[in-house]
Backbone bond lengths (Angstrom), bond angles and torsions (degrees), N, CA, C in turn:
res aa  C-N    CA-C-N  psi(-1)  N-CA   C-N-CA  omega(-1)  CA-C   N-CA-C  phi
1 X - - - 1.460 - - 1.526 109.50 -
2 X 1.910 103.00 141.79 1.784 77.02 178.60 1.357 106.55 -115.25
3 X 1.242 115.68 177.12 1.913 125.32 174.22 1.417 97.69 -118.29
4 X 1.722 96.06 153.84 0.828 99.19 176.70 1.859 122.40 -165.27
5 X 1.295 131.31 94.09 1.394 116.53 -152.22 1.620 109.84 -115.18
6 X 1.060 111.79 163.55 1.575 119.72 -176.89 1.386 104.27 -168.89
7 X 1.628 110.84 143.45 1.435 130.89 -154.24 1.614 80.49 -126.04
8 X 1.627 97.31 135.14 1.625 114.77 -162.33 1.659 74.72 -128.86
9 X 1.459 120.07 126.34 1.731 131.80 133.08 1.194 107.55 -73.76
10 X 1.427 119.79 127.77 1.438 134.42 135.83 1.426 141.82 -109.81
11 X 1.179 118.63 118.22 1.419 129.99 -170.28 0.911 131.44 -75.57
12 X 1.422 126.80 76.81 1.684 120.25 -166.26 1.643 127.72 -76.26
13 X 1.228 112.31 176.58 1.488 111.86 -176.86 1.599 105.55 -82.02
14 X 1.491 129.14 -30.31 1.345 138.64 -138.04 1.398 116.52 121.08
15 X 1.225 116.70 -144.29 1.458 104.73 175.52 1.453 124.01 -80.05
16 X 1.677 110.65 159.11 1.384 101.21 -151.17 1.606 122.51 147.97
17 X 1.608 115.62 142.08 1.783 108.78 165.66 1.105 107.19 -70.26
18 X 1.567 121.37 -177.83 1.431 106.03 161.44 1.477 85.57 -171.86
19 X 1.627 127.16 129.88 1.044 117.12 -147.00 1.511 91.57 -112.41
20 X 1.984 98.63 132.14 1.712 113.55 174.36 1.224 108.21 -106.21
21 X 1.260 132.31 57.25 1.649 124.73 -169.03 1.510 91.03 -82.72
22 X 1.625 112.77 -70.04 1.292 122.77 -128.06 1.702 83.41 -97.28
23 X 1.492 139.16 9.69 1.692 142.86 154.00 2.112 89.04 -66.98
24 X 1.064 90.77 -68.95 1.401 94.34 -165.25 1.557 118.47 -61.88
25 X 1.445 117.47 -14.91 1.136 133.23 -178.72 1.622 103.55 -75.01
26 X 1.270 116.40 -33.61 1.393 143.76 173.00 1.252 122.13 -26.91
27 X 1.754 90.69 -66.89 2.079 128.43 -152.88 1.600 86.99 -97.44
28 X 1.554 118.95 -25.68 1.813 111.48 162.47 1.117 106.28 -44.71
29 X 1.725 117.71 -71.79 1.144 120.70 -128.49 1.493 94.35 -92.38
30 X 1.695 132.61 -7.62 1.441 127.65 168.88 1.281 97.07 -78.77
31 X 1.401 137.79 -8.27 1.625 137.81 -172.07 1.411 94.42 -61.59
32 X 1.593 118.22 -40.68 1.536 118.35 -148.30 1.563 123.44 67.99
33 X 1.440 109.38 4.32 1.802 112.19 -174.26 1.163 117.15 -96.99
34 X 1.273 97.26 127.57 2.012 92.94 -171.88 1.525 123.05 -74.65
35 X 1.868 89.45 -35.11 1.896 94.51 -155.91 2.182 81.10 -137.55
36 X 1.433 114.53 105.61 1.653 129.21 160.58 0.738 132.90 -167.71
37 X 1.308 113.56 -124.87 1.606 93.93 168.89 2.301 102.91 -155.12
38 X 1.349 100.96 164.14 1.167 88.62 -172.58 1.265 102.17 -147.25
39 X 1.639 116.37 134.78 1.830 137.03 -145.52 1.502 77.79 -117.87
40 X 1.207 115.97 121.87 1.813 138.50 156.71 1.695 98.44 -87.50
41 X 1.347 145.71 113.96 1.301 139.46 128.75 0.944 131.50 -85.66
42 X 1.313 112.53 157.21 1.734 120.03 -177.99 1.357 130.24 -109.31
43 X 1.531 147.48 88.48 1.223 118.89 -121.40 1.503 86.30 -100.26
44 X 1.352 146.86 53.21 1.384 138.39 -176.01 1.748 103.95 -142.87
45 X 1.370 100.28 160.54 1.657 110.77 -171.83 1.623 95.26 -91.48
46 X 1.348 126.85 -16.12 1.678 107.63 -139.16 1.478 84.48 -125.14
47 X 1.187 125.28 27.08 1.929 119.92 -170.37 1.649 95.66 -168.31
48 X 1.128 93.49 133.91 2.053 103.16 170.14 1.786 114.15 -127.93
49 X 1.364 96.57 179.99 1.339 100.93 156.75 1.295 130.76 -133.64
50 X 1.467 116.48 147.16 1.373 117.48 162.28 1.006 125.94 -137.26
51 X 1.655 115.82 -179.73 1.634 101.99 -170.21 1.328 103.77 -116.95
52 X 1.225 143.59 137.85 1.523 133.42 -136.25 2.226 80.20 -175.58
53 X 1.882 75.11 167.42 1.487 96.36 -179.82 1.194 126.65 -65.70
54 X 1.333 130.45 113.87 1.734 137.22 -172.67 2.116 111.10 -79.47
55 X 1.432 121.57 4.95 1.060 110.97 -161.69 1.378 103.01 -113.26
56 X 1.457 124.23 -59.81 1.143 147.19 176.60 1.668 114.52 -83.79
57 X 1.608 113.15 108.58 1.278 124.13 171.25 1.446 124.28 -76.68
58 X 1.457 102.02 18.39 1.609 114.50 163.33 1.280 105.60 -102.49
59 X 1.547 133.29 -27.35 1.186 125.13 160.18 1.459 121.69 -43.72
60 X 1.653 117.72 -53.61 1.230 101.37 178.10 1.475 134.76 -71.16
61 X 1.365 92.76 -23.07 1.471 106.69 -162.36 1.903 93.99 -72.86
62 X 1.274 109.70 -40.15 1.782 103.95 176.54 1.450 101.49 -61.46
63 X 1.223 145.69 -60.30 1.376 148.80 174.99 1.579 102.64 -28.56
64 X 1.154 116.42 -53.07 1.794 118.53 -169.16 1.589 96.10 -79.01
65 X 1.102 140.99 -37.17 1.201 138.79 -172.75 1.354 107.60 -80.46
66 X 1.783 131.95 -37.56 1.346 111.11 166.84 1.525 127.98 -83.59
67 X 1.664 102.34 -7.48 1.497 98.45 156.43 1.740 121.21 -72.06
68 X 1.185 133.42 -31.25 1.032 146.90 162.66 1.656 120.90 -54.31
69 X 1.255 114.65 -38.21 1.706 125.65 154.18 1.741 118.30 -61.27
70 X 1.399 91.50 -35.59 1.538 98.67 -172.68 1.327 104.94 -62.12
71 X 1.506 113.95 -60.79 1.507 111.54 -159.94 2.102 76.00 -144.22
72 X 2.111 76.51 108.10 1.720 63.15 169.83 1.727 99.88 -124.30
73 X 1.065 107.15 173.76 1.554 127.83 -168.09 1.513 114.14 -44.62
74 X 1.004 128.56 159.54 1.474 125.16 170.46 1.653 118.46 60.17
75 X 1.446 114.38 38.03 1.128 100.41 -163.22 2.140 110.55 -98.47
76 X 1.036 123.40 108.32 1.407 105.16 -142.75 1.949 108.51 -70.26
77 X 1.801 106.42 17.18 1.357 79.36 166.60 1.588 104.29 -117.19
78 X 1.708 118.01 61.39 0.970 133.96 153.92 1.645 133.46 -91.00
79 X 1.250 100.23 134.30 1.817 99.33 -161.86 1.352 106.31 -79.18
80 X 1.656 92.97 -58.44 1.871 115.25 -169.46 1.610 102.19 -73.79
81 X 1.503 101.53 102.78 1.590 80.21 179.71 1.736 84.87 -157.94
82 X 1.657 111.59 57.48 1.717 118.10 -155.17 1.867 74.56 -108.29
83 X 1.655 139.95 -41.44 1.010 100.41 163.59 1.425 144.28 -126.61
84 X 1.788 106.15 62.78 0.967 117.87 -169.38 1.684 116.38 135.25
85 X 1.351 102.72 166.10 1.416 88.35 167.32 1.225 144.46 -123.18
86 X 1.781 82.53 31.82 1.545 79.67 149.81 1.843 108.24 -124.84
87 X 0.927 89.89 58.38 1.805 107.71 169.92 1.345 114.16 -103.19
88 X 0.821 158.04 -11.95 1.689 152.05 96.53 1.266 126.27 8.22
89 X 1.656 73.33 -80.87 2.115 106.27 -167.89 1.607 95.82 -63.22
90 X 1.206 144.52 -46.95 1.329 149.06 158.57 1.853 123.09 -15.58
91 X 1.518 93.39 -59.50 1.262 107.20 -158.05 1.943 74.92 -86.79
92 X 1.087 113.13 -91.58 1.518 98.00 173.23 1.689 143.27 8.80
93 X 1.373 104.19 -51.55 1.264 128.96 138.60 1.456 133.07 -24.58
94 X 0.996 103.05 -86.51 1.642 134.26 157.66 1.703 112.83 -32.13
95 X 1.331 105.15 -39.80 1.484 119.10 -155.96 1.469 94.84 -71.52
96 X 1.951 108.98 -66.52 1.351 97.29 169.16 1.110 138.04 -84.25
97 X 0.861 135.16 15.98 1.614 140.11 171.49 1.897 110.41 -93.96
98 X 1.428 120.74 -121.32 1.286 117.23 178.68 1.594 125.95 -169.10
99 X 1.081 117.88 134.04 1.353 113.64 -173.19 1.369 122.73 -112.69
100 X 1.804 102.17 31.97 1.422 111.48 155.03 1.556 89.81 -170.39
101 X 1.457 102.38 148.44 1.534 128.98 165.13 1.823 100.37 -112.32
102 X 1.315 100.19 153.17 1.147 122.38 153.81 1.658 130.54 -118.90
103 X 0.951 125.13 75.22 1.611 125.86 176.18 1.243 110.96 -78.46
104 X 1.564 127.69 136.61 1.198 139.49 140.72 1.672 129.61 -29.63
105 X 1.237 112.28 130.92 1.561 110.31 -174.23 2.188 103.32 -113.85
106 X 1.300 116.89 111.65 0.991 128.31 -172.88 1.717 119.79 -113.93
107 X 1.120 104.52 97.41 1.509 90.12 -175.90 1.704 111.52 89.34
108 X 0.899 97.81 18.27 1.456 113.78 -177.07 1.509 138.27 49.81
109 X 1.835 86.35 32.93 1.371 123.74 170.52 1.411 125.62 -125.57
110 X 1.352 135.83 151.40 1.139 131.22 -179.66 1.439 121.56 -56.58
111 X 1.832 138.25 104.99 1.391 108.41 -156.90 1.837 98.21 -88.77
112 X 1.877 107.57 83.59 1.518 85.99 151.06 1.301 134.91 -84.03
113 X 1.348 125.42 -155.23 1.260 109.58 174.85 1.765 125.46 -111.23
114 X 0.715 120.01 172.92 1.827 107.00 -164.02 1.308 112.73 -36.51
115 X 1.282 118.65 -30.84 1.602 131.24 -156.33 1.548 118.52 -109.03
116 X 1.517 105.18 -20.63 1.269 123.77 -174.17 1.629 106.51 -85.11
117 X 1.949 87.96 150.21 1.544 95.87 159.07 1.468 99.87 -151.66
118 X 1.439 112.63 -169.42 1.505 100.31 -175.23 1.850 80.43 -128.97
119 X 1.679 116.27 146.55 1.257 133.43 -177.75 1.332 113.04 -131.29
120 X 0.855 83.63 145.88 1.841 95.71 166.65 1.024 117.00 -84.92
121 X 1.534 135.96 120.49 1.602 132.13 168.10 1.773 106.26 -86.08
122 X 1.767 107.46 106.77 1.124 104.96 149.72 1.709 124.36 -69.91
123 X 1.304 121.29 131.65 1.188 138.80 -170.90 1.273 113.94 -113.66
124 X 1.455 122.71 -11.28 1.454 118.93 -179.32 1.765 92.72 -109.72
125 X 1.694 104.28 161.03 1.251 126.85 162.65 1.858 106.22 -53.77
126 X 0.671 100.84 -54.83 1.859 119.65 -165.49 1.590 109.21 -42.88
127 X 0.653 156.51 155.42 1.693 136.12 96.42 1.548 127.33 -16.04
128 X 1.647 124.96 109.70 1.382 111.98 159.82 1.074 107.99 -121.15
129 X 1.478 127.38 -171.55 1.560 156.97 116.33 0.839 113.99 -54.65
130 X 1.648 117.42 109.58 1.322 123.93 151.32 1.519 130.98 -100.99
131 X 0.846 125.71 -179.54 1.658 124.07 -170.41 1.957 94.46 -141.66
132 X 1.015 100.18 141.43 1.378 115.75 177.78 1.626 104.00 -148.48
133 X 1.343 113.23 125.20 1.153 127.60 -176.48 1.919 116.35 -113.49
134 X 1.459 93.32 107.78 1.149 111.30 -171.84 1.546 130.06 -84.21
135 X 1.384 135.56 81.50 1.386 134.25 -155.43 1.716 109.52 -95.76
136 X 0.794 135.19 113.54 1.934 153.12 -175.10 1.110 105.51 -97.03
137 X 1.757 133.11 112.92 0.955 137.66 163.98 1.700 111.50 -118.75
138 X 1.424 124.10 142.85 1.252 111.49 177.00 1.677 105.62 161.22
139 X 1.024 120.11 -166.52 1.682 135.48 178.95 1.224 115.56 -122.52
């Protein structure tokens, strides 16, 4: 069986999806593995991932808007709010959503589905760097 890992930076705008399919589609295909499976992590509190609709940019934009209902900014029975305010609503964010997927690797491609991709949820106002650490296991 082989292993196989690679650390993907992504540069976001601020808040926001921001789609890592074809980064991670990448660190597959340097895996060399045809048929396993492959764990995307996220090594940050304030940004997640999910795997959401790749066709329709009303898909995302509803996704960012019910995270934004969920836990929205300024809410005054927020504690963590040392940088900013949306330093709460961030981690909150994060909380329900996920900071690792696991997709199947088939053919020595990621098997999503026609419509799918996997994104990054920016959660902060800002622009950051993120790091996502990509581990490939399989034959």
């Amino acid at each position: 069986m082989k292993q196989h890992q690679a650390s993907i930076t992504v540069r976001t705008r601020g808040r926001g999806l921001v789609d890592v399919t074809p980064e991670v589609q990448a660190a597959v295909r340097a895996s060399g593995v045809r048929t396993g499976l492959a764990v995307v992590f996220c090594r940050h509190t304030s940004c997640s991932l999910v795997i959401q609709e790749n066709a329709d940019p009303g898909a995302r934009r509803d996704v960012e808007r019910f995270l934004e209902r969920l836990a929205p900014e300024g809410d005054p029975a927020y504690e963590h709010v040392a940088e900013g305010l949306d330093d709460a609503p961030s981690h909150l964010r994060s909380a329900v959503t996920r900071t690792s997927e696991s997709i199947p690797v088939a053919g020595g491609v990621l098997a999503l589905g026609t419509w799918q991709a996997l994104w990054l949820c920016e959660h902060r106002v800002r622009p950051h760097a993120r790091t996502l650490l990509v581990h490939v296991t399989g034959e």
